[in-house]
Structures are given as C-alpha cells and as structure tokens.
Residue frames as a rotation matrix with the C-alpha (Angstrom) as fourth column:
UNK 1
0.702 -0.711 0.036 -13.56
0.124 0.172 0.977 -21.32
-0.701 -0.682 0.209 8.49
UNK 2
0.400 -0.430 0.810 -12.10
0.891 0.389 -0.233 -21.12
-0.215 0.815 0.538 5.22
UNK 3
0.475 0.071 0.877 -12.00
0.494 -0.846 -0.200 -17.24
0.728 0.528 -0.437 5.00
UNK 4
0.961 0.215 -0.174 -9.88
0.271 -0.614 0.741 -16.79
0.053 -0.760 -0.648 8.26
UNK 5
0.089 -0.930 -0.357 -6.74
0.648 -0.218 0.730 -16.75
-0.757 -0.296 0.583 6.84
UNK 6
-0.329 -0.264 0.907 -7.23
0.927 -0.275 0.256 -14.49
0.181 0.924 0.335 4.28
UNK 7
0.646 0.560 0.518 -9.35
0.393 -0.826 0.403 -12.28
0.654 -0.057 -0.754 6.25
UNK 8
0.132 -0.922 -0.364 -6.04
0.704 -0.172 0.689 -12.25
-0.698 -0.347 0.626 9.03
UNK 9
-0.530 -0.843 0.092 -4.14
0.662 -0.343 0.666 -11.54
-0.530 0.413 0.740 6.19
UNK 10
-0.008 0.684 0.730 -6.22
0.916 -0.288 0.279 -9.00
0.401 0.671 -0.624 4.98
UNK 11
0.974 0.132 0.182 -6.51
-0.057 -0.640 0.766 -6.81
0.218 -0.757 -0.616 8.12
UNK 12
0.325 -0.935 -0.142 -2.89
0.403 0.001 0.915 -7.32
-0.856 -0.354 0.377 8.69
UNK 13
-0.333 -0.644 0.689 -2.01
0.932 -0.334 0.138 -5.65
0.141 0.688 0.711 5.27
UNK 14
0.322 0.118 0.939 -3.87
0.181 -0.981 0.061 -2.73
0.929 0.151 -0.337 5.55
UNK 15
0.849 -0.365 -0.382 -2.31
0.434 0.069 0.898 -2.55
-0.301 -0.928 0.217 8.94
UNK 16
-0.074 -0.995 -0.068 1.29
0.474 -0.096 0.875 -2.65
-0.877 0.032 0.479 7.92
UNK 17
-0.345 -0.297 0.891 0.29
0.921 -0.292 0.259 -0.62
0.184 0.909 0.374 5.35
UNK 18
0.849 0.191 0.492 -1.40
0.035 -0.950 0.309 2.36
0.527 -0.245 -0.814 7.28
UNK 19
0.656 -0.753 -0.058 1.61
0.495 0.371 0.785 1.62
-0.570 -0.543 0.616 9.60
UNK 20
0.012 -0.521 0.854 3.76
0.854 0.449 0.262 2.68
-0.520 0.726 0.450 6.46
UNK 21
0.022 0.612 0.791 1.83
0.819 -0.464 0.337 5.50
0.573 0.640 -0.511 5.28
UNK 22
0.759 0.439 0.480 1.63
0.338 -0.897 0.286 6.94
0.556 -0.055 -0.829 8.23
UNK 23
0.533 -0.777 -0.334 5.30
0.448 -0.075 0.891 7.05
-0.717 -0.625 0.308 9.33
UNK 24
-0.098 0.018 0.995 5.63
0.995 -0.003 0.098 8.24
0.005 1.000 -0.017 5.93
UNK 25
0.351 0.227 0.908 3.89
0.336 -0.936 0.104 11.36
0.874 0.268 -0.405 6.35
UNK 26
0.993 -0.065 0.100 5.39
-0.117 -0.708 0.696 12.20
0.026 -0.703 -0.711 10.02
UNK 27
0.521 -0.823 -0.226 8.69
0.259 -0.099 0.961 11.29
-0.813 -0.559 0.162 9.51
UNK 28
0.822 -0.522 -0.227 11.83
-0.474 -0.406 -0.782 12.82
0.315 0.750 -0.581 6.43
UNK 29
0.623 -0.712 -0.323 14.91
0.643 0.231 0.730 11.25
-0.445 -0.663 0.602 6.66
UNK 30
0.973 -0.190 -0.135 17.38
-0.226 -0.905 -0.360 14.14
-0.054 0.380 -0.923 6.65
UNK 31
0.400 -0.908 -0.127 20.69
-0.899 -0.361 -0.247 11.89
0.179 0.213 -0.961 6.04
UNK 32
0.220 -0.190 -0.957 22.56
-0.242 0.940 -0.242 8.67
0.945 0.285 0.161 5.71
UNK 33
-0.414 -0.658 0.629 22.43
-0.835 -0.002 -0.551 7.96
0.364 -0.753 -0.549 9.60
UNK 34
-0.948 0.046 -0.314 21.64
0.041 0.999 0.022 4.42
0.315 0.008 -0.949 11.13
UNK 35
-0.366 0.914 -0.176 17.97
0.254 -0.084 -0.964 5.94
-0.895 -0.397 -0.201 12.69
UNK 36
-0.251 0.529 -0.811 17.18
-0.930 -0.365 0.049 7.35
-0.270 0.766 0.584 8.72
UNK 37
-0.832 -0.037 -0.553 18.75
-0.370 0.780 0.505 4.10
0.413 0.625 -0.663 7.29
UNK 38
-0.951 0.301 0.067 15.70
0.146 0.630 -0.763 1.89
-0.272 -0.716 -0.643 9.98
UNK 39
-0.260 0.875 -0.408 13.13
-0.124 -0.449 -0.885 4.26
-0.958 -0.179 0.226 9.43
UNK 40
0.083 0.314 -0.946 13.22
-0.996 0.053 -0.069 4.32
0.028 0.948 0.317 5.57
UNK 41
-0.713 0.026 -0.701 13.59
-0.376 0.830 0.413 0.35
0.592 0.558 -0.582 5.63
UNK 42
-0.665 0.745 0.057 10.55
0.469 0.476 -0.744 -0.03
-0.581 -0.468 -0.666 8.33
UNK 43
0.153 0.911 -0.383 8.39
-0.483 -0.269 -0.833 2.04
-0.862 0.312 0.399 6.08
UNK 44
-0.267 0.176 -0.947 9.59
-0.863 0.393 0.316 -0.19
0.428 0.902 0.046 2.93
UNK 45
-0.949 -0.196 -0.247 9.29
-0.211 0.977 0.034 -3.35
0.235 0.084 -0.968 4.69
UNK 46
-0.661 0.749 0.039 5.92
0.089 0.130 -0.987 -2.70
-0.745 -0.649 -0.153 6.28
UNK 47
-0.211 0.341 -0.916 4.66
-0.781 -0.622 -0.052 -1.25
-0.587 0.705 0.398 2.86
UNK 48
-0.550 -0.403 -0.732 5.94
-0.768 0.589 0.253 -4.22
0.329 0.701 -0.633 0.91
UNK 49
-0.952 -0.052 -0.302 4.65
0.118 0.846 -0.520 -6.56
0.282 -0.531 -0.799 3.11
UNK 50
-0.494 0.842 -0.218 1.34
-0.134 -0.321 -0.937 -4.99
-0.859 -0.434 0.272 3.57
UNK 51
-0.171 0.359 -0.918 0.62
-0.964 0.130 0.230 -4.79
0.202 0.924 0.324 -0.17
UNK 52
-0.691 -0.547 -0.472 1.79
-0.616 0.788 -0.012 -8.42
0.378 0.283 -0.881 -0.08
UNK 53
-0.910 0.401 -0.102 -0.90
0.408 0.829 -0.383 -9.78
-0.069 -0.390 -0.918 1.95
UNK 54
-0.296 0.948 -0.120 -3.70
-0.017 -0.131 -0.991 -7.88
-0.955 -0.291 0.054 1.43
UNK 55
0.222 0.533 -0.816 -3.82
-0.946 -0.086 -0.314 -8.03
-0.237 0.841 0.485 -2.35
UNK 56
-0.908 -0.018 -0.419 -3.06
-0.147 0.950 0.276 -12.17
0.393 0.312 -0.865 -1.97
UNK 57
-0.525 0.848 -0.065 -6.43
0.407 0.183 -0.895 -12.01
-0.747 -0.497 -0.442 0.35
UNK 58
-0.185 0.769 -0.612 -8.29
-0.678 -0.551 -0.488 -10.09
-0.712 0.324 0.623 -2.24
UNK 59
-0.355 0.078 -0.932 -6.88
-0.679 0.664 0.314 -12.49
0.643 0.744 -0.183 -5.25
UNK 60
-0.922 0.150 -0.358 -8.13
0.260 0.924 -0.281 -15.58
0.288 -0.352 -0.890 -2.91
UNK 61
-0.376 0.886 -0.271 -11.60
0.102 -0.251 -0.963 -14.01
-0.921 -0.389 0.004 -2.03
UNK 62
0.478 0.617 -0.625 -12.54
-0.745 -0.091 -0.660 -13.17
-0.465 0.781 0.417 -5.98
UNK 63
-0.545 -0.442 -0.712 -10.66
-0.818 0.465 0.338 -16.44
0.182 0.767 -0.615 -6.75
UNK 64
-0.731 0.670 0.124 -13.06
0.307 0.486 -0.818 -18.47
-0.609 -0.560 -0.562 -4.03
UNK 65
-0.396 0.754 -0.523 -15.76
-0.089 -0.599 -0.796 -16.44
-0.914 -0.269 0.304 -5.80
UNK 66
0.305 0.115 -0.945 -15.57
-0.935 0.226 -0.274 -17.58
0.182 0.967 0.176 -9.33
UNK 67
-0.880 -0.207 -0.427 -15.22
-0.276 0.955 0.106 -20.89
0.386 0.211 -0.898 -8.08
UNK 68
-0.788 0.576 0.216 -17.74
0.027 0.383 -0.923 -20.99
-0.615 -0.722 -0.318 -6.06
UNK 69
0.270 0.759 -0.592 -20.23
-0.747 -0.223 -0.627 -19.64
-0.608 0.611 0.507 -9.58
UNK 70
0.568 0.249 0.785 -18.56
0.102 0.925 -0.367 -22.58
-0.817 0.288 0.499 -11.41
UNK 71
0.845 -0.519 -0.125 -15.80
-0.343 -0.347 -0.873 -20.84
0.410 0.781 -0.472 -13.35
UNK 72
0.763 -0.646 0.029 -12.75
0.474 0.588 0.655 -23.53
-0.440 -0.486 0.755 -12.71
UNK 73
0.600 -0.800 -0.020 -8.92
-0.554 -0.397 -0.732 -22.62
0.578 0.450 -0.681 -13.60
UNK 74
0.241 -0.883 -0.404 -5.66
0.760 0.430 -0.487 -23.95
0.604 -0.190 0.774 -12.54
UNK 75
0.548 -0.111 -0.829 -3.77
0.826 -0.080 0.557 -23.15
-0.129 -0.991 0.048 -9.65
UNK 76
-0.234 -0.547 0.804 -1.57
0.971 -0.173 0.165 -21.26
0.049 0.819 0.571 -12.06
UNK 77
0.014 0.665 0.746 -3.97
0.797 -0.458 0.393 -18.85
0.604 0.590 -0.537 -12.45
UNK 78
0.925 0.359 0.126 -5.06
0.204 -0.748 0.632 -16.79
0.321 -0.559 -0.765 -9.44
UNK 79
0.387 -0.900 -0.200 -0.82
0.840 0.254 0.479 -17.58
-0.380 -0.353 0.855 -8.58
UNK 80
-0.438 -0.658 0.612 0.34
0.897 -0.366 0.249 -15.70
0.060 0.658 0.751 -11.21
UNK 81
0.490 0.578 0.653 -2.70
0.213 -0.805 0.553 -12.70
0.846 -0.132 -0.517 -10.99
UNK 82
0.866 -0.084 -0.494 -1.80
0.496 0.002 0.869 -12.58
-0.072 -0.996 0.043 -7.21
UNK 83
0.183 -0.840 -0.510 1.86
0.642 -0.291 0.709 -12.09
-0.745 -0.457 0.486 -8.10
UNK 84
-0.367 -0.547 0.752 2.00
0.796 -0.604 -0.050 -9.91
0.482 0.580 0.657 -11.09
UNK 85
0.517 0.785 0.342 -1.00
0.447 -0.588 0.675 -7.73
0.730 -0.196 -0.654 -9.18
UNK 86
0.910 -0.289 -0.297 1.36
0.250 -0.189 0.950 -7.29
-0.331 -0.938 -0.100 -6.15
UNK 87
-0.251 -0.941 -0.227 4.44
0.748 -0.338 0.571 -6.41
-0.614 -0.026 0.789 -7.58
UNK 88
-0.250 -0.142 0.958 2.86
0.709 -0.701 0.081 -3.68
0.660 0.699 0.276 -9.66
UNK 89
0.856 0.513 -0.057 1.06
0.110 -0.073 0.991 -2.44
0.505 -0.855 -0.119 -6.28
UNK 90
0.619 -0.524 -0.585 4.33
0.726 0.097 0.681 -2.81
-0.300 -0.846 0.441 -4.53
UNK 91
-0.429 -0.593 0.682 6.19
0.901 -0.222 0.374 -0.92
-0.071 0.774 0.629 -7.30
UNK 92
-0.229 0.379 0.897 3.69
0.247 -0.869 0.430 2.03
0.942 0.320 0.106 -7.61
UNK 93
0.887 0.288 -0.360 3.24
0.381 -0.020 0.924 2.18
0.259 -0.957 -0.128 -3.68
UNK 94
0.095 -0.950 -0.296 7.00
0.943 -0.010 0.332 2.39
-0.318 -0.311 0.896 -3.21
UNK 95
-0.423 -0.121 0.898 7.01
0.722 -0.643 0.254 5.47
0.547 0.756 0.359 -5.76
UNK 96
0.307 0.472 0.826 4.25
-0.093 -0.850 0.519 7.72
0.947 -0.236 -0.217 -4.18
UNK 97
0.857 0.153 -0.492 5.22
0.509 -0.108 0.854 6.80
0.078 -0.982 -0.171 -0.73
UNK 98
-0.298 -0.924 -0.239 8.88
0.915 -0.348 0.203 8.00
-0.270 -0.158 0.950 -1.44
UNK 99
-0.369 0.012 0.929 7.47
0.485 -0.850 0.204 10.81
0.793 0.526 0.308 -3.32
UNK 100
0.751 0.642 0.154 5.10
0.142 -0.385 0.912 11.78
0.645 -0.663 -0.380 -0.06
UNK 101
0.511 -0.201 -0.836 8.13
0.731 0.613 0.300 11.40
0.452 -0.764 0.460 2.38
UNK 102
-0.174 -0.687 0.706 9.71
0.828 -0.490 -0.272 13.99
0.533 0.537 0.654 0.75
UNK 103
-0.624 0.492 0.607 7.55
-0.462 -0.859 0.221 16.28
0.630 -0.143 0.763 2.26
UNK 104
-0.059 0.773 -0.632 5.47
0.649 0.511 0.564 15.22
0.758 -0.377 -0.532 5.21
UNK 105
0.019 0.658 -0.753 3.08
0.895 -0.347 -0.281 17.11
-0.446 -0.668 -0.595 7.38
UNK 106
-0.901 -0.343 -0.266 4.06
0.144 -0.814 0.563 19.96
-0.410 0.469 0.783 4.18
UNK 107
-0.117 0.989 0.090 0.64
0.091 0.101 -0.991 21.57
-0.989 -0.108 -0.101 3.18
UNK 108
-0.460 -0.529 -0.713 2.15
-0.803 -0.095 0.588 21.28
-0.379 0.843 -0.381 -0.16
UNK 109
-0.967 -0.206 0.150 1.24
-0.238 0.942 -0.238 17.78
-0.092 -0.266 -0.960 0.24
UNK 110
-0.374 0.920 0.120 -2.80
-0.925 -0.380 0.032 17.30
0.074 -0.099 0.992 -0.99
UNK 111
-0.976 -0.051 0.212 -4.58
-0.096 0.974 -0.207 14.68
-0.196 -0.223 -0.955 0.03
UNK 112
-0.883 0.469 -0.027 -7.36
-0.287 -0.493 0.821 15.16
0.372 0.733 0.570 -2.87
UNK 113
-0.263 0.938 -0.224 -11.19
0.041 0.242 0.969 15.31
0.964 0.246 -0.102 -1.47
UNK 114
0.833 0.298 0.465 -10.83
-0.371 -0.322 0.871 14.78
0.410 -0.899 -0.158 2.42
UNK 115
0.174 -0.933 0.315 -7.95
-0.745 -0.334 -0.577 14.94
0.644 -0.134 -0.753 4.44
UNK 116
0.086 -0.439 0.894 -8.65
-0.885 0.379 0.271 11.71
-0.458 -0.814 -0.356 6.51
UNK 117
0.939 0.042 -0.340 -8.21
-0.300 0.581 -0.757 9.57
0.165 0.813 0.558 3.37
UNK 118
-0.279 -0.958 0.070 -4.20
-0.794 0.188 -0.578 9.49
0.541 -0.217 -0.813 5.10
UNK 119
-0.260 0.047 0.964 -5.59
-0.859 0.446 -0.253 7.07
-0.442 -0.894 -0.076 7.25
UNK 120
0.591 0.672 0.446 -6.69
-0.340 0.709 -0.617 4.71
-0.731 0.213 0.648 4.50
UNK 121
0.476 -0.476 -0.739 -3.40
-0.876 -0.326 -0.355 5.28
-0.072 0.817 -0.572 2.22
UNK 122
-0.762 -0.606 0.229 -1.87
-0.495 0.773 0.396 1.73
-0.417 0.188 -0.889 2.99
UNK 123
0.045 0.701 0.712 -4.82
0.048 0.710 -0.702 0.36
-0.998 0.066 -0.002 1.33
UNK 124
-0.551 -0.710 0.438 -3.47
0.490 0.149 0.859 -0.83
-0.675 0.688 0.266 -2.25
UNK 125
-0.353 0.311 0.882 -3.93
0.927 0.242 0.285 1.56
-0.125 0.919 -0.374 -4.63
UNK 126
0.715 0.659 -0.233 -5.36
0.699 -0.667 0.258 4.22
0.015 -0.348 -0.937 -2.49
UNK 127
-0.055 -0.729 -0.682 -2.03
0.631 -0.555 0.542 5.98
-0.774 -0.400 0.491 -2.65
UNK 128
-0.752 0.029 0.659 -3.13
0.616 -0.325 0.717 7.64
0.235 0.945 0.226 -5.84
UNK 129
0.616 0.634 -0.467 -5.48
0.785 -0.542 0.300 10.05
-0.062 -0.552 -0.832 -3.56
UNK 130
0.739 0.037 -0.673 -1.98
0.441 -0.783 0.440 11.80
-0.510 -0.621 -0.594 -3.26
UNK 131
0.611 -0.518 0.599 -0.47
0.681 -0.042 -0.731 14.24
0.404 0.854 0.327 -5.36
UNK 132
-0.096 -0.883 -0.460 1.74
0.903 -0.272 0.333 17.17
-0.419 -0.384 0.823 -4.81
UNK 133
0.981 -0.065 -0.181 0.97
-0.142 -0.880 -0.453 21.16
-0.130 0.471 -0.873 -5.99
UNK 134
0.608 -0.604 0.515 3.36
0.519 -0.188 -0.834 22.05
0.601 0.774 0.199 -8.96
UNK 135
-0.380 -0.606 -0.699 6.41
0.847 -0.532 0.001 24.57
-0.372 -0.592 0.715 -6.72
UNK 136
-0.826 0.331 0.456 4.44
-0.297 -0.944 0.147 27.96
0.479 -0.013 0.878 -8.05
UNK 137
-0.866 0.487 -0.112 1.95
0.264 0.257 -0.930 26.90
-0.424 -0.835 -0.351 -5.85
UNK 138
0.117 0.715 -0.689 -1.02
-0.959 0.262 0.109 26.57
0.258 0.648 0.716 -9.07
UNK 139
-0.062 0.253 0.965 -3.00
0.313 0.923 -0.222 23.15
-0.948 0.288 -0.137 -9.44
C-alpha cells in the first residue's frame, strides 16, 4: 500500500509528459496570439509537472530501496536528490522540447533508432533520443 502514491504519481508524469511531447511535435506556435500564448504554456506546464512527479516517484522507489537493504540517511537526503534531479530534468526537457517545437512533424526532425520512441519522449531524460540534421542536410 505504500507504493500507490508514487506509482499514481509515476504514471501521471509520464502522462503529462507524453501529453507535452506530443503537442510538441504536432503543434508551432506561429505568433504572439492568446491560442500560441495557451498552447506553449500547456506544453510547459504539463512538461514541468510531469518531470516533477515522475522523477519524485523514482527518488522515493530507490530511496525505499536502500532503506529497505539497511542504508539509513536523513530526510534531507533523498529531498534534496529529488529536487536538484528535477530541476536539471526540467531545465534540459524545457530546452529540447522548445528546440523540437521549432519544427514539428519536419522530417528534419530525427528521432534516432525508431521512430515510435516520440511516444516515450515525456519520459525524463528520454528527450535526448532527439536531435536535429545540421541545415545542409549531412549528419
């Protein structure tokens, strides 16, 4: 019973984070109107918030897990891991997703190994699957 709010909040980040990802790749906003301004702040808030809970469920599953082998710490501990781990995550997420937005559904756009890895991109970290061909159109 102990693992159902983390596992919630687990499945609910990569939710709001494929959620994110993929409004990401289908939508560009092409100007400072009040439907761009929504869209670009539902794909940060869902992003942000997605990181946010699925990499506190991960730090609380491998913090449960080294307690559970007998390696104690202060609360401190997994606190501070949790939050420095999630604002770099939120911080590099924000980056490639703006970089991807630029360009979405653009076969410019590689999604490196198999194309249905887009479906896993709100999962932290996994944005680094996508890069972008150079504009002379050489890897």
């Amino acid at each position: 019973m102990e693992f159902v709010y983390p596992l919630a909040g687990l499945l609910a980040g990569l939710f709001l984070g494929a959620v994110a990802v993929m409004t990401a790749l289908s939508y560009t906003p092409y100007g400072p109107s009040t439907f761009d301004t929504a869209i670009t702040a539902l794909i940060g808030i869902t992003l942000q918030l997605g990181n946010l809970l699925s990499i506190s469920a991960l730090a609380a599953f491998a913090f449960e897990g080294l307690h559970s082998v007998g390696i104690h710490y202060p609360l401190i501990v997994p606190a501070t891991f949790a939050y420095v781990l999630t604002h770099v995550t939120v911080y590099y997420s924000c980056l490639r997703i703006t970089e991807l937005q630029r360009q979405p559904l653009d076969p410019d756009v590689i999604i490196n190994h198999n194309p249905f890895r887009a479906l896993i991109l709100g999962v932290p970290g996994s944005l680094l699957l996508v890069r972008v061909r150079p504009p002379s159109g050489r890897n």
